[in-house]
C-alpha positions as CSV (number, residue, x, y, z in Angstrom):
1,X,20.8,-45.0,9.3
2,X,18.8,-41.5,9.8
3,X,18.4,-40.5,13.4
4,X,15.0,-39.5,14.9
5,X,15.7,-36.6,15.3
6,X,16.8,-35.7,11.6
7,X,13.5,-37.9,10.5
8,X,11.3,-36.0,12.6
9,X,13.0,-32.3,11.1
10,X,12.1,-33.8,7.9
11,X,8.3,-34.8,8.7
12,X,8.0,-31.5,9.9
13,X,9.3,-29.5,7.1
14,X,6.7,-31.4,5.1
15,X,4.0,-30.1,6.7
16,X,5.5,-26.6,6.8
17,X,5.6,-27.2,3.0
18,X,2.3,-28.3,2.8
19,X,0.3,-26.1,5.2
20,X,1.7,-22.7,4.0
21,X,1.4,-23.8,-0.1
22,X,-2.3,-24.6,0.7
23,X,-3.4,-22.2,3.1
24,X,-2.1,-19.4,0.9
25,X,-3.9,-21.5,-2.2
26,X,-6.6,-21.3,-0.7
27,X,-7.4,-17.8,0.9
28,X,-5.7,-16.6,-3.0
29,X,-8.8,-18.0,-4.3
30,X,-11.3,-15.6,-2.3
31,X,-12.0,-12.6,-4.0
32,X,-10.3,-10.0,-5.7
33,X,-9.0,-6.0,-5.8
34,X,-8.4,-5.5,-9.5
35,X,-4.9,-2.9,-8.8
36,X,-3.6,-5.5,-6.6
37,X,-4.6,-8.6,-7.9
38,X,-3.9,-8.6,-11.5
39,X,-0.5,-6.7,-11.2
40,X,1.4,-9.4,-12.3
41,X,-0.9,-11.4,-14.3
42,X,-0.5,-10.1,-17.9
43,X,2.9,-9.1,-17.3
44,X,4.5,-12.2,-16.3
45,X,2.6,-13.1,-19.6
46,X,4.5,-10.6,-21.5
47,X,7.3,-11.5,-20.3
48,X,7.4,-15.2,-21.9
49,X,7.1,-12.8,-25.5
50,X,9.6,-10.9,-25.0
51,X,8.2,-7.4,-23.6
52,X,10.3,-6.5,-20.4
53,X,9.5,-4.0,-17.1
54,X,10.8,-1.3,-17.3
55,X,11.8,-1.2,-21.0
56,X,8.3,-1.7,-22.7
57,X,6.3,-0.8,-19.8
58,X,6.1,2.0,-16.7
59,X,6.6,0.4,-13.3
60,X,7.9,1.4,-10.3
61,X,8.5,-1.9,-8.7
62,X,8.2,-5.5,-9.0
63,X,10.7,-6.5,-11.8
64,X,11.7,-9.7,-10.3
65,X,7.9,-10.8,-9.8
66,X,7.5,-10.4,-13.4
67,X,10.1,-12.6,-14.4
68,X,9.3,-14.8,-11.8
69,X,5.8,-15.1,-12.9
70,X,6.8,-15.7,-16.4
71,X,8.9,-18.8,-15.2
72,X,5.5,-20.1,-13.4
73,X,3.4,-20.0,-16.5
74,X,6.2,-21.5,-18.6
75,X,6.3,-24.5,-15.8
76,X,2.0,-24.5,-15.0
77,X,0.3,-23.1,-18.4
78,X,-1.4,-20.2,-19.0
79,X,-3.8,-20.0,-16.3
80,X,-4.8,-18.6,-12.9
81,X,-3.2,-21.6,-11.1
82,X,0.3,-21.5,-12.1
83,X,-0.4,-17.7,-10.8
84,X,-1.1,-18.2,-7.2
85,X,1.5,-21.1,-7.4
86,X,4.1,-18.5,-7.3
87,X,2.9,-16.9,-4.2
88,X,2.1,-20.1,-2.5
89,X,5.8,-20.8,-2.9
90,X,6.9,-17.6,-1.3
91,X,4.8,-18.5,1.3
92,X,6.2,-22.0,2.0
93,X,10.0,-20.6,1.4
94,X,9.7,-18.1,4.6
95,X,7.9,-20.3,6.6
96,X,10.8,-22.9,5.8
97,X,13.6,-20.9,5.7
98,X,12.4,-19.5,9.3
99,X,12.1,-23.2,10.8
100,X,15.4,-24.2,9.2
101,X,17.0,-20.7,10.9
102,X,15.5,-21.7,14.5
103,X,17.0,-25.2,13.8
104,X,20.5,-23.9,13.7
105,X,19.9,-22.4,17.2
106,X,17.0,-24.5,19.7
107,X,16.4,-27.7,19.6
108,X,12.9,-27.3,20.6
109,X,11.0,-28.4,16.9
110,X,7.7,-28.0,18.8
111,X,8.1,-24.3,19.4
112,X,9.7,-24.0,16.0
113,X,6.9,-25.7,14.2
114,X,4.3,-23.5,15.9
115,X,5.7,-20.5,15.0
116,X,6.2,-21.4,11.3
117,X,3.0,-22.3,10.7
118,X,2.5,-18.9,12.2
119,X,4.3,-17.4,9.5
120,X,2.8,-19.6,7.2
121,X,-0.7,-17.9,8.0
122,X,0.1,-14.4,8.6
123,X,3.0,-13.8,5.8
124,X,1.0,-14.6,2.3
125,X,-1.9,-15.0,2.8
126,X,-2.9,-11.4,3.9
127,X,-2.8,-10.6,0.0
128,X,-2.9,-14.0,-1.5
129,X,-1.5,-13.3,-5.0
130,X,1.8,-12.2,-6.1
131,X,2.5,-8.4,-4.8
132,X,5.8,-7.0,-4.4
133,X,5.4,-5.8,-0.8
134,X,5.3,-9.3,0.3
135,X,8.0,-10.8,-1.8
136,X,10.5,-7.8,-0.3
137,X,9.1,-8.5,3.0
138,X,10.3,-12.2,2.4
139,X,13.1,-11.9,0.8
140,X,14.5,-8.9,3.3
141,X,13.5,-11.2,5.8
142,X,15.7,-14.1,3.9
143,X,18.3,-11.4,3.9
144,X,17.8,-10.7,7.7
145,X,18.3,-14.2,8.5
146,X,21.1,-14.8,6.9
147,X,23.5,-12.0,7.7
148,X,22.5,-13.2,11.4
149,X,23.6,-17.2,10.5
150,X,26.9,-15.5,8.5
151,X,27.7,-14.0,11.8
152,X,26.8,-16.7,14.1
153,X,28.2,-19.8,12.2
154,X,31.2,-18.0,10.3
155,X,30.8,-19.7,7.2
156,X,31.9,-18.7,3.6
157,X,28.4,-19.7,1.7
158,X,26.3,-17.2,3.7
159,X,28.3,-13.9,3.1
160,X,28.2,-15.4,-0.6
161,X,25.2,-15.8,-1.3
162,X,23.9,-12.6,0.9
163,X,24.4,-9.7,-1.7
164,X,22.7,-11.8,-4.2
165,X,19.9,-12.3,-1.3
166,X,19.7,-8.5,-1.2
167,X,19.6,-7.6,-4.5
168,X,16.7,-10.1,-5.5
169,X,15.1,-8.3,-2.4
170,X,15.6,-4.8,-3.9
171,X,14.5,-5.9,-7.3
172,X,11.4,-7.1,-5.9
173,X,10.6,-3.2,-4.3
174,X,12.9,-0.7,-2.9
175,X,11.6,-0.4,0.4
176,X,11.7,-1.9,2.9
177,X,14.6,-4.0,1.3
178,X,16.9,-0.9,0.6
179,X,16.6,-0.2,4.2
180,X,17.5,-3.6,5.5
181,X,20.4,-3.7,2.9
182,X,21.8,-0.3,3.9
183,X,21.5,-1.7,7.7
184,X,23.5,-4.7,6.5
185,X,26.0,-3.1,5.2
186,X,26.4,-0.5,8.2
187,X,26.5,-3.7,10.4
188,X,28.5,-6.1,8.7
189,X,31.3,-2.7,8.3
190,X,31.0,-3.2,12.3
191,X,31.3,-6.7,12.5
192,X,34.3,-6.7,9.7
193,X,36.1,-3.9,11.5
194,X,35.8,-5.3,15.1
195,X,35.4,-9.2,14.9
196,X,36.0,-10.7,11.8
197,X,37.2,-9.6,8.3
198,X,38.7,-12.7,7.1
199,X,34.8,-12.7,5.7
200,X,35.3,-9.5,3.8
201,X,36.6,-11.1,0.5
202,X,33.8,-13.1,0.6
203,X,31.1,-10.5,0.8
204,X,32.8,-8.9,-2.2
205,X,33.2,-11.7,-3.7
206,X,29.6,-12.4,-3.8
207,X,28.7,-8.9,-4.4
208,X,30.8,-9.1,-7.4
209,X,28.4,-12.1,-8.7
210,X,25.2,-9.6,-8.4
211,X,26.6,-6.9,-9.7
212,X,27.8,-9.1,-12.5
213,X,24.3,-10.3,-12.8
214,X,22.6,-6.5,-13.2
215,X,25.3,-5.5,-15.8
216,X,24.4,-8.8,-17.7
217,X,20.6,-7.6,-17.6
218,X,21.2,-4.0,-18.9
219,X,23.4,-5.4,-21.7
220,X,21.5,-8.1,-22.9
221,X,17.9,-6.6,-22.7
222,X,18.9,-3.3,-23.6
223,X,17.3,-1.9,-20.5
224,X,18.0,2.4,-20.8
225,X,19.7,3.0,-17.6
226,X,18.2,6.4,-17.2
227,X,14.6,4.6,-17.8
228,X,16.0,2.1,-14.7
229,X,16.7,5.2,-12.9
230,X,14.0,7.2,-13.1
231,X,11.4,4.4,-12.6
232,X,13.0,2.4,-9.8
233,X,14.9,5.1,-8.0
234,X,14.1,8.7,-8.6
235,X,10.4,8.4,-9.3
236,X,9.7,6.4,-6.6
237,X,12.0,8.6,-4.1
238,X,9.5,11.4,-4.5
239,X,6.8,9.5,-3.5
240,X,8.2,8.5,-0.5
241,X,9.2,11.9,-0.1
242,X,6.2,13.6,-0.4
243,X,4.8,11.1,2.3
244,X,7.5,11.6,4.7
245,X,7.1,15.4,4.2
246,X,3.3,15.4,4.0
247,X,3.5,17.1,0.7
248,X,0.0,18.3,-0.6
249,X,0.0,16.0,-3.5
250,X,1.0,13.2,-1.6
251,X,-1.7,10.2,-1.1
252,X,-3.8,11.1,2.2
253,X,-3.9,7.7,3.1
254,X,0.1,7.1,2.8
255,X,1.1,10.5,4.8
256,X,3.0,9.9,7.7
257,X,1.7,12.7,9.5
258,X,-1.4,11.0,9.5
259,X,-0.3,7.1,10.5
260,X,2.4,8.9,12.9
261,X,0.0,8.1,16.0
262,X,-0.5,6.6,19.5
263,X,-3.2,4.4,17.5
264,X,-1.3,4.1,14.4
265,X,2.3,3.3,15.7
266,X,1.8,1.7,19.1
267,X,-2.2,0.4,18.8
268,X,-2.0,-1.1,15.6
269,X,1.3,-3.1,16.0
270,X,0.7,-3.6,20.0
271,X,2.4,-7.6,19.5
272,X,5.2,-6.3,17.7
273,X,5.6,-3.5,20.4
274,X,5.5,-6.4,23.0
275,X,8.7,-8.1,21.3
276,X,10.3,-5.2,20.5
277,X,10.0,-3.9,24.5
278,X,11.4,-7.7,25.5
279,X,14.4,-7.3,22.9
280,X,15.0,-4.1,24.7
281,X,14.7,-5.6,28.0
282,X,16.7,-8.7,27.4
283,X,19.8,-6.6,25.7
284,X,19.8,-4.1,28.7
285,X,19.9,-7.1,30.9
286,X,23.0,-8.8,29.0
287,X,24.8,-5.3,29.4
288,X,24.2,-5.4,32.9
289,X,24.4,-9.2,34.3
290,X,27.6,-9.6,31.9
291,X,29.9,-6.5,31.8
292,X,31.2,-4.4,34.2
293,X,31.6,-1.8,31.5
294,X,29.9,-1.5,28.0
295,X,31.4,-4.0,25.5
296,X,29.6,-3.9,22.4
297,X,29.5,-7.8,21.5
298,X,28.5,-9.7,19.0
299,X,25.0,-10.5,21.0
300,X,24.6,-6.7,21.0
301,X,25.3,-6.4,17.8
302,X,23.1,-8.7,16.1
303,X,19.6,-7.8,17.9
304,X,20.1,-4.2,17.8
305,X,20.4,-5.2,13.7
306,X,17.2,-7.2,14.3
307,X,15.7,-4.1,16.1
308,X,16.4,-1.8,14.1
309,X,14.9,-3.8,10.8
310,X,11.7,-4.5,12.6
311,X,11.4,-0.8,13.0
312,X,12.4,-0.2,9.2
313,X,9.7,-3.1,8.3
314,X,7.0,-1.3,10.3
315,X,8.2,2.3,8.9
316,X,7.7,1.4,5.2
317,X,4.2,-0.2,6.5
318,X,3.2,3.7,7.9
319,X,4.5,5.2,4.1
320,X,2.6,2.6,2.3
321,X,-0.9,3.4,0.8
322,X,-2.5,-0.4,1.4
323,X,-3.4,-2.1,4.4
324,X,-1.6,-3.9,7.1
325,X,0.7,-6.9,5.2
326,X,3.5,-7.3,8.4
327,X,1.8,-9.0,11.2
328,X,4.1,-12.1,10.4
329,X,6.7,-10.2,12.0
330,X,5.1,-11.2,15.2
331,X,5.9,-15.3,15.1
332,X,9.1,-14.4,13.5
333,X,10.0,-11.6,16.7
334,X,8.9,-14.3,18.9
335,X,11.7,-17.0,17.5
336,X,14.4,-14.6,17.4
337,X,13.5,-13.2,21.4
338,X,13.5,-17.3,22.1
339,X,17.1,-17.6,20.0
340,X,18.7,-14.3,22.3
341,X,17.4,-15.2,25.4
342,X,18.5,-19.0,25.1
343,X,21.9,-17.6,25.0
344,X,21.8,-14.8,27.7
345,X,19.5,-17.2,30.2
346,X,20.6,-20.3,29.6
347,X,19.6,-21.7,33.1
348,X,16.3,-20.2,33.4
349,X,13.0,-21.8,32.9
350,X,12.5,-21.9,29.1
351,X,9.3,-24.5,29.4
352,X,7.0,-22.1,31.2
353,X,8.7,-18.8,29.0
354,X,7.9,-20.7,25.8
355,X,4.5,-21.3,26.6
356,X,3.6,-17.9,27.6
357,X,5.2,-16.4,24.3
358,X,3.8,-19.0,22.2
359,X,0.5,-18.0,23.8
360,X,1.4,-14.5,22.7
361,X,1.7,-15.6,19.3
362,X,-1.2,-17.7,18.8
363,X,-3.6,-15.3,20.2
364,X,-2.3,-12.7,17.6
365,X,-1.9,-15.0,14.8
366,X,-5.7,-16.2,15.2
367,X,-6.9,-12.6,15.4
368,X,-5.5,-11.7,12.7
369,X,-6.0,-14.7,10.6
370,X,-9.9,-14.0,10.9
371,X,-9.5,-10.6,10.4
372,X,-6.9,-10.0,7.1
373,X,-7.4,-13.6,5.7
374,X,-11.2,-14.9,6.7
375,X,-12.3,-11.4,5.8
376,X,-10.0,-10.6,3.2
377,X,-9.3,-7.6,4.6
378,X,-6.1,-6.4,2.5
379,X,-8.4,-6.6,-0.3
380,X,-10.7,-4.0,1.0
381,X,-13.8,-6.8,1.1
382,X,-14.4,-7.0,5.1
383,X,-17.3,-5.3,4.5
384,X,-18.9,-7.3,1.4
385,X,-20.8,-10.3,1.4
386,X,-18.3,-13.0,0.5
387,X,-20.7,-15.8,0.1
388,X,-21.8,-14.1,-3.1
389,X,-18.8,-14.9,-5.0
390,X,-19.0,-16.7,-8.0
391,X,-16.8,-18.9,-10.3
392,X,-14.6,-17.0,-12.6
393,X,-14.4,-19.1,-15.3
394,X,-17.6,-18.5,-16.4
395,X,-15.2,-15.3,-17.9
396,X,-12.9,-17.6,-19.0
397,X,-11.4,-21.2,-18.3
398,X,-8.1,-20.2,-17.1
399,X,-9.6,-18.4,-14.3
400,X,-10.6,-21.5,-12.7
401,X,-10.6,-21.5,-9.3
402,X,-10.7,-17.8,-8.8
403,X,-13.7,-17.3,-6.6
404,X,-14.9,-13.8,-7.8
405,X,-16.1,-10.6,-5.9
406,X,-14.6,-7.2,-5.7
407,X,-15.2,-4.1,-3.6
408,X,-17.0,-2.6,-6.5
409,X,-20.3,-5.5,-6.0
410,X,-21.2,-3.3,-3.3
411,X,-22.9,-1.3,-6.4
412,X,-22.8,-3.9,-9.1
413,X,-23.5,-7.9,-8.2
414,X,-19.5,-10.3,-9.7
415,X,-22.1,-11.9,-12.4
416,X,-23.1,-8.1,-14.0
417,X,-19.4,-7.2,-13.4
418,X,-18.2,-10.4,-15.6
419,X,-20.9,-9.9,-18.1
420,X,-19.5,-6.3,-18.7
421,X,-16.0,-7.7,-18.5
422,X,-17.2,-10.6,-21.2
423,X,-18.8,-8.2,-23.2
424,X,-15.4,-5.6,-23.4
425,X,-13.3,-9.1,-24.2
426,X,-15.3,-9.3,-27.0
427,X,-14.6,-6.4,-28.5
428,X,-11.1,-6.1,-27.9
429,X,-11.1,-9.5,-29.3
430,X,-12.9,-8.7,-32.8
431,X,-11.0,-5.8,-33.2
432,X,-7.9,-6.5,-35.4
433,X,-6.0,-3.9,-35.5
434,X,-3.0,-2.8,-33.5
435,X,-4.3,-1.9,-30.2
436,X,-3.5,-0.6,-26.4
437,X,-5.2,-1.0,-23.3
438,X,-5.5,0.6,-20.4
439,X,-7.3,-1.5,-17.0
440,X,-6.6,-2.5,-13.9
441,X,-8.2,-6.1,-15.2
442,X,-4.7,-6.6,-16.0
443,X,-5.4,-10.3,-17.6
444,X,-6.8,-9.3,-21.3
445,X,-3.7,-10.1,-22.8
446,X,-3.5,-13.0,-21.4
447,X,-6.9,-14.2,-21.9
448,X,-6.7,-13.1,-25.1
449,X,-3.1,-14.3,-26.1
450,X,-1.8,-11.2,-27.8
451,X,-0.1,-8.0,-27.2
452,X,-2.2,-5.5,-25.9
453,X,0.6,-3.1,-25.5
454,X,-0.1,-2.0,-22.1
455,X,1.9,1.5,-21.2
456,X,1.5,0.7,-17.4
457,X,1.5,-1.6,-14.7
458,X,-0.7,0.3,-12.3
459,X,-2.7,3.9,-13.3
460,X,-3.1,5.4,-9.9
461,X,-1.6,8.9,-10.4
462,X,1.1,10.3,-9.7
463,X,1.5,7.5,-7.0
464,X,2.5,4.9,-9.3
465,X,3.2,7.1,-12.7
466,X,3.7,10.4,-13.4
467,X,0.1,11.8,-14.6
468,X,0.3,15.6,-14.0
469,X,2.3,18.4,-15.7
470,X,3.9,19.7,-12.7
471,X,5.6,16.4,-11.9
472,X,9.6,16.1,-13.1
473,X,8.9,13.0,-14.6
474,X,5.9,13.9,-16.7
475,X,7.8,14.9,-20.0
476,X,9.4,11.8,-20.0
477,X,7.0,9.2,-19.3
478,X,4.7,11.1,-22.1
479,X,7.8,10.9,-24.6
480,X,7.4,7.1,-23.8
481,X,4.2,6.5,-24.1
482,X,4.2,8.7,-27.5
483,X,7.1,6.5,-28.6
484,X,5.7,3.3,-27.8
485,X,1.9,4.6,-29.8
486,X,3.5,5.7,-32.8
487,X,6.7,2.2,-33.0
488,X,3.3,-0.4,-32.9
489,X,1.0,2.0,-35.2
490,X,-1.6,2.1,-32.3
491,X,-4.7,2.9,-33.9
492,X,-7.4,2.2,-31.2
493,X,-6.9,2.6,-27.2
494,X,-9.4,0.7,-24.8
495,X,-10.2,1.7,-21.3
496,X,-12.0,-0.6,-19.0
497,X,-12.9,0.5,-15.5
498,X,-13.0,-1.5,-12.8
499,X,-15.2,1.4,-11.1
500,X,-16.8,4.5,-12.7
501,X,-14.6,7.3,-14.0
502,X,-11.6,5.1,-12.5
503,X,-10.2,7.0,-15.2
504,X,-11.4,10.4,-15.5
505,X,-7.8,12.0,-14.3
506,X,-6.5,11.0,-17.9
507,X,-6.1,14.1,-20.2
508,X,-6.7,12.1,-23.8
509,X,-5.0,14.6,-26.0
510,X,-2.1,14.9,-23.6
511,X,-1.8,11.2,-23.6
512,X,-1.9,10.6,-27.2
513,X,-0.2,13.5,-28.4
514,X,-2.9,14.6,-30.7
515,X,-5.5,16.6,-31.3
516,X,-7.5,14.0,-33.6
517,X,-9.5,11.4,-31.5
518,X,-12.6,9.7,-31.2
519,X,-14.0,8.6,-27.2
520,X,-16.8,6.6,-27.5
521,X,-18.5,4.8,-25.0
522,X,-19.4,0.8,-25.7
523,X,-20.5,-0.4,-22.5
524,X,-21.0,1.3,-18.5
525,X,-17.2,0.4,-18.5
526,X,-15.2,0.2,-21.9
527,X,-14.5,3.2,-23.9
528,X,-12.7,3.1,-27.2
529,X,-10.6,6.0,-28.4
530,X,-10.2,6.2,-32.1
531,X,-6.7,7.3,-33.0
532,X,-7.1,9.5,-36.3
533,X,-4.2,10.8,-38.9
534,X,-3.3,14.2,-38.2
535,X,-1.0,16.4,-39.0
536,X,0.3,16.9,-35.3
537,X,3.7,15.5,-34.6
538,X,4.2,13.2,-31.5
């Protein structure tokens, strides 16, 4: 017969499940920022026919979210549904994972409830629908959690299953995950050198499996490994690069220089800086109450690994050019302070400590929660109107649901923005011959059902692509993009703005590869660009 207690785990869990899959549904459903929004849309689409990241289109991150995506529309349909389905479940497996993590360590379900649903609010729902910085937030975090459980409960299955953790991580963006996977490695070295390395084969062993699993990719795909390379690693490293180094090119917003401030860096994450200064506190006093000379155990060792990936979660937050997506690190601090100081003050008085961090956390998590998700504040629509929103699937049925308004109706009202958007589906539609497009609506080819042959995932340049002649990358990207025009006979190019001149930074005949083109405007935002013969080689 099932104990209470394990009945009462379970009743809880399902309300975790519940809470974070809906709340996340819900806030998904409130407006819109076309480059954000739609970046997985069409090409989780594309992935069900068999066009692949990184191979048929320029990224720079996000390959597992495509495929991922693609498995949600397989199991849902076609539709804007079975696309915030797949974030909702991110949201629900952290907010899960973290109450099944404090399990293993306090009894106390209460607090642990609390501060899941706390994740649950703050993780997700910030953005709403499927982004990469939140799924490598997640996942890291997965990662984070379990390297601590391998350590803490010394079983095989954890340092299995953790370099596949970290890889899916990686795949999902390089940063922050490459940091917290380099800090695993470092750390587990540590712990395999001075506690434990009857674990060792097993970390290979599962290391083994993922690397396995990459090689498998490459082979069967035919994934170039230099296109792998330069898209996910060497591109993207300049970026960060020229942020770190406040390079002139570099995006403004995205320089460190400029986030590297008292506001920026100890204002803006004040209740992570709380945590972080009690971590501090509480390892100094475990040195001090418990040795009589510095022993570095393995209490020391795991929260200076939890310190040191907050700080690499909140470094990759300064680098990146959106808004503030971390504040869930603030419930999740909050457990793991409750885990370390449950085991170096044992005997002190954990009622009245709980209640004052849980206060902490509840204050932050409602502040927040009016601010990123009530306002939709990621999404760069605090200042607009919400209440003007209207239904998108008077665009198309499988919108439904999606509750539309963009920062853009601050010169243009959603219903004039959807007529446009109608209007250009129209033509795309009619015309039937082989055609590209280039948009940050990235959902013709799904509403439409064919292959629009789309040469990018995002168009923001030299940030996300390589747009200008003095960048190393340039030649190659173009040789792509002329390859991929002349392979499907591309004989007309559509660009549809999401805001005027979104696109003006294009340089047509550089693009193309020709000298013989037609632009033509059809509408305030679609242009057409006529592909002639000529006599100019790609």
């Amino acid at each position: 017969m099932l104990n209470k207690s394990y009945l009462l785990k379970f009743f809880l869990s399902v309300v975790i499940t519940t809470f974070s899959f809906f709340i996340n549904f819900y806030y998904a459903n409130i407006g819109l920022y076309p480059i954000d929004t739609f970046s997985f849309f069409d090409s989780g689409y594309n992935v069900l026919n068999g066009y692949h990241p990184i191979k048929d289109y320029w990224v720079i991150s996000g390959i597992l979210v495509d495929y991922i995506q693609g498995v949600f529309f397989y199991l849902f349909g076609l539709n804007w549904n079975a696309y915030i389905f797949h974030s909702s479940f991110f949201n629900v497996l952290i907010s899960l994972f973290f109450f099944f993590f404090l399990n293993q360590f306090t009894k106390n379900l209460f607090v642990n409830f609390i501060l899941s649903l706390s994740v649950g609010i703050l993780c997700y729902p910030v953005v709403g629908t499927p982004f990469p910085y939140q799924h490598s937030l997640i996942i890291s975090l997965i990662s984070m959690f379990v390297f601590y459980l391998a350590i803490e409960k010394e079983k095989k299955i954890y340092w299995i299953i953790l370099p596949n953790i970290m890889l899916l991580s990686f795949l999902s963006m390089q940063l922050p995950s490459g940091l917290i996977n380099l800090l695993i490695i470092f750390f587990a070295i540590v712990y395999f050198f001075k506690f434990n390395n009857y674990y060792f084969k097993f970390f290979i062993m599962g290391s083994f499996v993922s690397l396995t699993a990459v090689i498998l990719y490459f082979v069967t795909l035919k994934i170039s490994l230099s296109d792998f390379l330069n898209q996910l690693i060497f591109f993207p490293f300049t970026i960060g690069e020229g942020r770190i180094l406040n390079e002139i090119d570099a995006f403004a917003g995205a320089k460190l220089v400029n986030k590297f401030t008292f506001r920026g860096v100890i204002g803006h994450f004040k209740f992570i800086n709380i945590f972080i200064i009690m971590f501090v506190f509480s390892i100094i006093f475990h040195i001090r109450k418990n040795q009589t000379r510095f022993n570095f155990d393995k209490i020391i060792l795991l929260n200076v690994f939890v310190l040191l990936c907050i700080l690499s979660f909140m470094f990759h937050q300064l680098i990146t050019a959106n808004q503030t997506f971390i504040f869930s690190l603030i419930p999740i601090l909050c457990g793991l302070l409750i885990v370390l100081l449950k085991k170096i003050r044992p005997d002190s008085d954990y009622k009245i400590r709980n209640i004052l961090l849980i206060s902490i956390v509840l204050f932050a998590t409602l502040k927040y929660h009016f601010t990123y998700n009530e306002q939709r504040k990621f999404l760069d629509l605090q200042n607009i109107n919400l209440s003007d929103r209207i239904d998108a699937k008077i665009l198309d049925k499988k919108l439904n649901k999606l509750q539309w308004i963009t920062p853009t109706n601050v010169i243009m009202s959603p219903s004039a923005e959807l007529d446009l958007i109608a209007e250009s589906l129209k033509v795309i539609k009619d015309d039937k011959t082989s055609k590209m497009i280039i948009t940050h609506y990235q959902f013709f080819s799904l509403l439409l059902e064919e292959n629009l042959n789309i040469p990018n995932r995002w168009y923001f340049p030299n940030n996300t692509f390589p747009s200008s002649k003095d960048n190393i990358f340039y030649k190659d990207y173009l040789k792509k993009i002329h390859y991929k025009l002349t392979k499907n006979n591309i004989q007309n190019i559509y660009i549809v703005e999401s805001f005027p001149n979104e696109f003006d930074f294009l340089n047509i005949k550089e693009f193309v590869g020709k000298n013989c083109f037609k632009k033509k405007e059809l509408n305030q935002i679609l242009i057409k660009i006529e592909l002639k013969d000529c006599t100019t080689k790609l």
